[in-house]
C-alpha positions in Angstrom: 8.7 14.3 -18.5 11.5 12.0 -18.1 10.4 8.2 -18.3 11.5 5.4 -16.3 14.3 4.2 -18.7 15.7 7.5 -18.6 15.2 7.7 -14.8 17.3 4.4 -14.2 20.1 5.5 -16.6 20.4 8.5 -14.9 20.7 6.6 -11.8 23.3 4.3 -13.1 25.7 7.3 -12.8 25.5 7.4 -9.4 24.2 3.6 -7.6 24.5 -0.1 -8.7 21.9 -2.3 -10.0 20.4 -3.4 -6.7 20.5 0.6 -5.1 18.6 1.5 -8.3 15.7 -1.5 -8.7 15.0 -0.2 -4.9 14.6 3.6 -5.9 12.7 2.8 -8.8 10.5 0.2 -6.9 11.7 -2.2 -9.6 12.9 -5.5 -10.2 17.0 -5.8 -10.6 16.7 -7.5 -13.7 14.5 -5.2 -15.0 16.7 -2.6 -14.0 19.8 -4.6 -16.0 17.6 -5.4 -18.9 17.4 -1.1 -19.3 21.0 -1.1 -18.9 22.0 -3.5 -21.4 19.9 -2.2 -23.6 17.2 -5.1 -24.2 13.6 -4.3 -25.1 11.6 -4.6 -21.7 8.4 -3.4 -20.8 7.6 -2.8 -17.1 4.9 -4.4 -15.4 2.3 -1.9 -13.4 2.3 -3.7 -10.1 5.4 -2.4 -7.4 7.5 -4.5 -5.4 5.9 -5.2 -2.1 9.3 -4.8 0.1 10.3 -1.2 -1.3 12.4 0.4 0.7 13.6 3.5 -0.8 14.8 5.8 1.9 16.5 3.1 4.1 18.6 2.8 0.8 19.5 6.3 0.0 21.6 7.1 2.3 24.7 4.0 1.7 23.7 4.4 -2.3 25.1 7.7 -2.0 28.8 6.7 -2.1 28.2 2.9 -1.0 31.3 0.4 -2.8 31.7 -3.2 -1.4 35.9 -3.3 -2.2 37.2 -6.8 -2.1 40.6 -6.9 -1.5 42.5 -9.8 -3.5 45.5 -11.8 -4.1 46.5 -15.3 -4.8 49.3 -16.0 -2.3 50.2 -14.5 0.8 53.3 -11.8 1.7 52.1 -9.4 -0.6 51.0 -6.8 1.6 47.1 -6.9 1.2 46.3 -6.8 4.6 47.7 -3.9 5.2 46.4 -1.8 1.8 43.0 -3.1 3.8 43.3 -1.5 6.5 44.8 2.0 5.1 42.0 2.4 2.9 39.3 1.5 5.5 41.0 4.2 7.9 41.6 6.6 5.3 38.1 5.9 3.7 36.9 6.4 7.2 37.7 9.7 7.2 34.5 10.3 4.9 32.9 7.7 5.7 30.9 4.7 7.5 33.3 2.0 6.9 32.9 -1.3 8.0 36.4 -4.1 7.3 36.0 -7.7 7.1 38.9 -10.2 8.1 37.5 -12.6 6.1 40.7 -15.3 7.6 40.5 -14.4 10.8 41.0 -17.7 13.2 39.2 -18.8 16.3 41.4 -20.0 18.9 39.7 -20.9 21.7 37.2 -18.0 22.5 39.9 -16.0 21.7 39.6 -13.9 17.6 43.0 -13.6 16.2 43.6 -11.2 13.4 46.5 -10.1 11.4 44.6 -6.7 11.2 44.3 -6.6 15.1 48.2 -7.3 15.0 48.9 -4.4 12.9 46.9 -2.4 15.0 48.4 -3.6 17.7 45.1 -4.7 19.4 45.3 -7.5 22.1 43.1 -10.2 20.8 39.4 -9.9 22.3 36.8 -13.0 23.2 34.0 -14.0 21.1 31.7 -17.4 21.4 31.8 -18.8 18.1 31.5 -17.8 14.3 27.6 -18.4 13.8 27.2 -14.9 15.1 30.4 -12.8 14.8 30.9 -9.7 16.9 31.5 -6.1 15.3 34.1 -3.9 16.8 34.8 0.0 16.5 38.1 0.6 16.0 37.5 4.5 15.4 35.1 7.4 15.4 33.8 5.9 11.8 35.9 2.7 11.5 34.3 -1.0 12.7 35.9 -4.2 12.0 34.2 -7.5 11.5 36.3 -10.9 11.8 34.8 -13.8 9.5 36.2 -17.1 9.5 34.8 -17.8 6.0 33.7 -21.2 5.7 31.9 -21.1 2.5 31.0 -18.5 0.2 27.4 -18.0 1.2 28.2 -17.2 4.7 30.7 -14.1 3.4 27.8 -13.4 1.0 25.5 -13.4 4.0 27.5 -11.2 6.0 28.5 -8.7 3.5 24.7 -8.1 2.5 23.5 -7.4 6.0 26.5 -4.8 6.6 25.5 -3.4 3.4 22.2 -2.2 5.4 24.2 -0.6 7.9 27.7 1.1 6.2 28.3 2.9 3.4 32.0 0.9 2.6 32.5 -2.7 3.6 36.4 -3.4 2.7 36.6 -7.4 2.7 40.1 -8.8 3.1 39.9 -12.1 1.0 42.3 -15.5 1.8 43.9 -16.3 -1.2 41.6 -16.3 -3.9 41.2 -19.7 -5.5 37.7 -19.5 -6.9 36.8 -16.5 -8.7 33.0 -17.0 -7.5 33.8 -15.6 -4.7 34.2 -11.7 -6.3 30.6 -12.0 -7.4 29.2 -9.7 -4.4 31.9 -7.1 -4.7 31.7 -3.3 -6.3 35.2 -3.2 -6.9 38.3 -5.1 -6.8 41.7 -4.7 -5.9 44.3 -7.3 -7.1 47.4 -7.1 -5.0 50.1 -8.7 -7.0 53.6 -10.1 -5.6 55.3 -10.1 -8.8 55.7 -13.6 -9.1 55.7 -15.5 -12.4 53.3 -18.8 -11.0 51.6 -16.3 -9.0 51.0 -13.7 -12.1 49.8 -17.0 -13.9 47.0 -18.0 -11.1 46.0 -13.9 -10.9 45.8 -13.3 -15.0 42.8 -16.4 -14.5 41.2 -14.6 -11.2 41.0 -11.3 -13.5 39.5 -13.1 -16.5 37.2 -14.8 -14.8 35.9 -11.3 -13.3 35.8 -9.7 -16.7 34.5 -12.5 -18.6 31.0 -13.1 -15.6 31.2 -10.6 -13.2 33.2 -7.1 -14.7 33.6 -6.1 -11.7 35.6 -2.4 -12.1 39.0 -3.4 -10.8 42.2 -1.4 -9.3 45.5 -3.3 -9.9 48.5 -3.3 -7.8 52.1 -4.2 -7.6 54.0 -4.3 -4.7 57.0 -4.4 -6.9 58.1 -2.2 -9.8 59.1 -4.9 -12.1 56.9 -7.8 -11.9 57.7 -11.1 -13.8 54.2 -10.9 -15.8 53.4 -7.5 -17.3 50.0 -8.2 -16.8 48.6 -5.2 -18.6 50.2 -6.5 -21.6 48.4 -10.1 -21.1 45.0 -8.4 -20.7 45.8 -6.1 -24.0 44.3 -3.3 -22.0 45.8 -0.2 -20.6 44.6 -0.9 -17.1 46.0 1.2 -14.3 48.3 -0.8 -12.1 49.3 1.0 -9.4 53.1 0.6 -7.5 52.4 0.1 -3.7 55.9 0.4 -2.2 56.8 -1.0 1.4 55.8 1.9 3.6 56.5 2.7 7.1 53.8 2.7 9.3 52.6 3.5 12.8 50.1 1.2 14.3 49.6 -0.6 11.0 48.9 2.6 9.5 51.2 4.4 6.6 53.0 7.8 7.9 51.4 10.8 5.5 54.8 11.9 3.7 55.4 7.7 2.8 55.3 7.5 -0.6 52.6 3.8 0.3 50.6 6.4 1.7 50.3 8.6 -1.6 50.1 5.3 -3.4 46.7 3.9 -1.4 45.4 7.8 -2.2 45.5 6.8 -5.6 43.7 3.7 -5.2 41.3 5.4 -3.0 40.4 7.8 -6.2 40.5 5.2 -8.7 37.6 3.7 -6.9 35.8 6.5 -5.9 36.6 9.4 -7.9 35.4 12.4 -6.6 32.1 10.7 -4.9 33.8 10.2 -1.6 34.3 14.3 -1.5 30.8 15.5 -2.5 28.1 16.5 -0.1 25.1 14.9 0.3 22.6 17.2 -0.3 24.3 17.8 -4.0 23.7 14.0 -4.2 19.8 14.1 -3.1 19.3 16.8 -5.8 20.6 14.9 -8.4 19.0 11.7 -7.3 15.2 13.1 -7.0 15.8 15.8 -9.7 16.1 16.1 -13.1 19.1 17.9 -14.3 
């Protein structure tokens, strides 16, 4: 019979720490503690606020993808929106514009811009309005005043979607990548701005290690950052791309490139059904 250790390594192939304390009716350190490896013993009472089945369902192929860069121009909105439409194709997807402005009643956006979307009225940011933009896409402006409220918002999507794309401001403090699944670094090729990223990236591996997609919008960047890391990370070459609407035309070579960064992140999870999922989830193998 397999044990509950067992159980919540399996697991770990398929959902994060907090998807897995909730199908195990566990603790998420407890869960981490079986992870890392530590000697833990679990205690015989259950969580009172289990809630399995409401979970199941996002766990499946659920990734919260922050989106960052240090300085602006370098084309990050846009990769945003591309992967939230093309994720949308398989998905519940829900973007943030986490530096969207409020003027007036009036949201302004650069993702409505690229869409070409007139901007729409909303009261103020204490409760911000979603919008569908497609059959399975929904955009969310945030005016991020502090790092709670993003934190706040992103875990009551995370009830709701099963891929919440958050477009980041610059990045200044690295604290901010805390609630993320993944993370994409969209560098400029600048040599101050390489500097500033090579931190933001250390800081994630060094308290967070977040998994992490890296790319260059040009071929030869100042900082070969790979080589600074001394790891054979995969950066991937997003090239200026012609789009329609804000989105990249298929035969673009920027569209082949965000495909890529689409499968470094989800692998083959975004194409598998979900009943393959709930066998392996409730099942022994």
């Amino acid at each position: 019979m397999e044990t509950l250790e067992e159980k919540i390594k399996r697991l770990s192939q398929y959902l994060d720490d907090e998807a897995i304390a909730r199908a195990v009716d566990k603790e998420v350190d407890f869960v981490r503690a079986v992870l890392s490896g530590e000697a833990v013993k679990a205690k015989e009472e259950k969580r009172k606020d289990a809630t399995v089945i409401q979970y199941v369902r996002p766990a499946f192929r659920q990734r919260v993808v922050y989106i960052a860069r240090v300085k602006g121009g370098v084309g990050a909105t846009t990769l945003a929106l591309n992967m939230a439409w093309r994720v949308s194709e398989k998905a519940k997807v829900l973007l943030i514009d986490a530096q969207a402005e409020l003027l007036g009643f009036l949201v302004c956006s650069d993702v409505l811009d690229l869409l070409e979307l007139e901007p729409y009225e909303q009261a103020d940011w204490e409760t911000p309005e979603v919008t569908q933009i497609s059959d399975n896409l929904y955009f969310l402006p945030y005016h991020a005043k502090s790092k709670q409220q993003l934190e706040r918002a992103v875990l009551e999507a995370r009830r709701d979607y099963d891929v919440i794309i958050v477009d980041l401001p610059c990045v200044k403090d690295g604290e901010v990548l805390k609630d993320a699944t993944n993370v994409v670094y969209v560098y400029g090729g600048g040599l101050s701005e390489g500097w500033r990223l090579l931190q933001l990236i250390r800081h994630n591996q060094n308290y967070f290690r977040k998994d992490a997609v890296y790319v260059s919008i040009v071929l030869r960047p100042l900082i070969d950052l790979r080589r600074e890391l001394e790891e054979d990370n995969n950066w991937i070459y997003l090239p200026k791309g012609k789009t329609k609407n804000g989105i990249f035309e298929q035969k673009d070579p920027a569209h082949r490139a965000v495909t890529e960064i689409i499968r470094e992140i989800w692998g083959r999870d975004l194409e598998s059904e979900k009943r393959g999922f709930f066998t392996r989830f409730f099942q022994k193998e």
